[in-house]
Every structure is written in structure tokens, then in C-alpha cells.
C-alpha positions in Angstrom: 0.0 0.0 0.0 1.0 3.6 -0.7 0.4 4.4 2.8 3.4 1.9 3.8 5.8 3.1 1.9 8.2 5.5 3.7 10.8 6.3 1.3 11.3 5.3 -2.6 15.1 5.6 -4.0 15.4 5.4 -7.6 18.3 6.2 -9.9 20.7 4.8 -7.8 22.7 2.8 -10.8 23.4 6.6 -12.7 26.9 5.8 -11.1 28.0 2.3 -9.6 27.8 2.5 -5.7 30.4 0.5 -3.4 29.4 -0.6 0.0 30.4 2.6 1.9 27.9 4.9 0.1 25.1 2.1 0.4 26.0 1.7 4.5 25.7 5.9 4.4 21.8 5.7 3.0 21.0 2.7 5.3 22.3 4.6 8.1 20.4 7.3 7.1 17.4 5.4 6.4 17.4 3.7 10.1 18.1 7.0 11.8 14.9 8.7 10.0 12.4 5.6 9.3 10.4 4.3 12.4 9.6 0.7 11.5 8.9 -2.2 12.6 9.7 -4.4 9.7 11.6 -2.6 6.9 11.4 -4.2 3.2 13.3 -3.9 0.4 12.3 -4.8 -3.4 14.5 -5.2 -5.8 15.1 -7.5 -9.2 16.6 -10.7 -8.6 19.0 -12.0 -11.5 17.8 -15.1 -12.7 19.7 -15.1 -16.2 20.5 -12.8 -18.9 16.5 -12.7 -20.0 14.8 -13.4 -16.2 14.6 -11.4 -13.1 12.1 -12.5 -10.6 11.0 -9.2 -8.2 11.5 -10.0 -4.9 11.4 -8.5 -1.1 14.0 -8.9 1.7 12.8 -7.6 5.1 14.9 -6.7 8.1 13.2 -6.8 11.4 13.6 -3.9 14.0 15.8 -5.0 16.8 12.6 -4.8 19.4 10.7 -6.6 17.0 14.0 -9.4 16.9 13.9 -9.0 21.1 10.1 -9.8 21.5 9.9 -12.6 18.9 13.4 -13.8 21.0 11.6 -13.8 24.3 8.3 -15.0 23.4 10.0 -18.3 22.3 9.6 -17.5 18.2 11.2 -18.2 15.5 14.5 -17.0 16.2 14.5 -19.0 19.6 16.6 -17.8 22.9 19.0 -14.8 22.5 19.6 -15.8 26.2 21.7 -18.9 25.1 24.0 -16.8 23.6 27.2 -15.4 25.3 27.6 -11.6 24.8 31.6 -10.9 25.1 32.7 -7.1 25.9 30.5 -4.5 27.3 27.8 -4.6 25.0 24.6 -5.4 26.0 22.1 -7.9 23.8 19.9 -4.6 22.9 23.2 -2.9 21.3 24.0 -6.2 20.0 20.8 -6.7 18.2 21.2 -2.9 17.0 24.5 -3.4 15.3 23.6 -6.9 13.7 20.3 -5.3 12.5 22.2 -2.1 10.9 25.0 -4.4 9.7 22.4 -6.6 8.1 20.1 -3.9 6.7 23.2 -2.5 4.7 24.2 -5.6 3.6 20.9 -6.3 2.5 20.6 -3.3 0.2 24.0 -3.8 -1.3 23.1 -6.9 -2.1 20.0 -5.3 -3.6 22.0 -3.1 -5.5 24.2 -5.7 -7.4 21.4 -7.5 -8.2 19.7 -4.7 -9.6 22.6 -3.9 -11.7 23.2 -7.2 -13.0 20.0 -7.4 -13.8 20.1 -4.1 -15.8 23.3 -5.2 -17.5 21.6 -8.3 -18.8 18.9 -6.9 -19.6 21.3 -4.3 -22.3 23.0 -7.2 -23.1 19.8 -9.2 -24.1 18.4 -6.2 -26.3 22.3 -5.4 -27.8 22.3 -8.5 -29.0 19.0 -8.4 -30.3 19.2 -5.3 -32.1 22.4 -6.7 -33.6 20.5 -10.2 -35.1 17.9 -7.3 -36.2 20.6 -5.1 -38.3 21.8 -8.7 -39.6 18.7 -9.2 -40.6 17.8 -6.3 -42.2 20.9 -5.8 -44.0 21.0 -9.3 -45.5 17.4 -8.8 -46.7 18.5 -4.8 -48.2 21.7 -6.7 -50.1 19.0 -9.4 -51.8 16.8 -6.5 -52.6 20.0 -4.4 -54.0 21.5 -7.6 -56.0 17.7 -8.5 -57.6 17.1 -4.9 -58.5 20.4 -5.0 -60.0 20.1 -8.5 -61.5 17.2 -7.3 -63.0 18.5 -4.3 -64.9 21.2 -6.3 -66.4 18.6 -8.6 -67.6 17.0 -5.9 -69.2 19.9 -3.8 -70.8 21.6 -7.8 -72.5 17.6 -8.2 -74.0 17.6 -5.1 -75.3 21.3 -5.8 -76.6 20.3 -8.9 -77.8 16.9 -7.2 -79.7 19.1 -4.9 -81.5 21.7 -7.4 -82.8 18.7 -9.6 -84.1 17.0 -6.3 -85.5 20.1 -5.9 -87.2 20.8 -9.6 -88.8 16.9 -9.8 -89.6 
């Protein structure tokens, strides 16, 4: 729904990112977008002439906490031993950032390879096209001409037997 969408980036492929600038706009996005749930939709390369559209989603880190100690999915955070001084709520934050910018570099690449196989599909099309048309313009070309050199050696011929006749 229209209503769910925060923020749209398009045009990003102008000029090829790296990781750094795609960590930038993640941070940027995580610092300025409340979510819950934060989904990303992109083309997935499938081969030179197939990309499937698909959706990654990154969880909030209290979203990843509750589902953790309601015994979800992603079972027990508490079985886990947290080295340093971090606690498991800056933990969670850094995996989730960490994982949401990896996500949409990821996203990235596979938007540009799909792009580049999509140019390199319709390149090589238009070149089997030119092929094509230019075979088809040289029979045209060597008929027509074929066809005035007919004429021109029966006119040549119609003289000569005017002439003996």
C-alpha cells in the first residue's frame, strides 16, 4: 500500500555505488524511518533474459527482542554469550544495521546485474535485427540490379537480331 511506503530511491545505478555509500543511506534510512519491519524490493538475477522481483525484510531490533523472548522463531537470545560491554539490545542494533546494509548492497548488485543483462539481451538483439535487415536490403539491391542487367543484354540482344533480320 501507498500508505506503507516511507521512502522510494530510484536512480541509484546513474553511477556504480560501493558498500560505503550504500552503509551511508542505510544509516540514514534507520536514523529517520520508524519501523517495525523494513522491506526492500529489488530485481533478482535469474539469467540474462529473467529477473524475478523479490522482497528482503529486516526486522527492527525490538521486534527481533520480542519474537526472541516469546519463544519464536529465532529461539533464545539468552543462550547466547555476549563478550565485551555490549549489551544484547546494542548487539541486536548493530547486527540489524549491519544486516540492513548488507541487505541493500546486495539489492544493488542485483539490480545492476539485472540491468546489464537486460542491455546485453536487447544489444544482441538489435544486432540479429541489423543482420537481418541488412541481408534482406543486399538481396533487394543484387535483384534490382540483377534485373536491370537482364533488361539492358535483352535489349542488346533485340538490337543485334534487329540488325541480322
Amino acid at each position: 500500500l501507498k500508505k506503507d511506503i516511507e521512502l522510494v530511491m530510484t536512480e541509484l545505478q546513474k553511477n556504480p555505488l560501493n558498500y560505503t555509500q550504500v552503509s551511508v543511506m542505510a544509516d540514514y534510512i534507520l536514523k529517520n524511518v520508524e519501523f517495525d519491519a523494513l522491506r526492500i524490493v529489488y530485481s533478482k538475477f535469474q539469467s540474462v533474459v529473467s529477473f524475478l522481483p523479490t522482497v528482503s525484510t529486516v526486522l527492527s531490533p525490538e521486534v527481533v527482542e520480542r519474537e526472541a523472548e516469546s519463544g519464536g522463531k529465532l529461539g533464545d537470545l539468552d543462550l547466547y554469550e555476549i563478550e565485551g560491554a555490549e549489551t544484547k539490545a546494542e548487539v541486536l542494533q548493530n547486527l540489524t544495521e549491519f544486516q540492513f546494509s548488507c541487505m541493500m548492497y546486495n539489492a544493488v548488485l542485483e539490480n545492476a546485474t539485472s540491468e546489464q543483462g537486460a542491455r546485453m539481451s536487447a544489444m544482441d538483439s538489435s544486432s540479429r535485427n541489423a543482420v537481418d535487415m541488412l541481408d534482406r536490403l543486399t538481396l533487394t539491391y543484387n535483384r534490382t540490379r540483377q534485373a536491370s542487367i537482364t533488361t539492358e543484354l535483352i535489349e542488346i540482344i533485340s538490337g543485334a537480331s534487329a540488325l541480322e533480320g
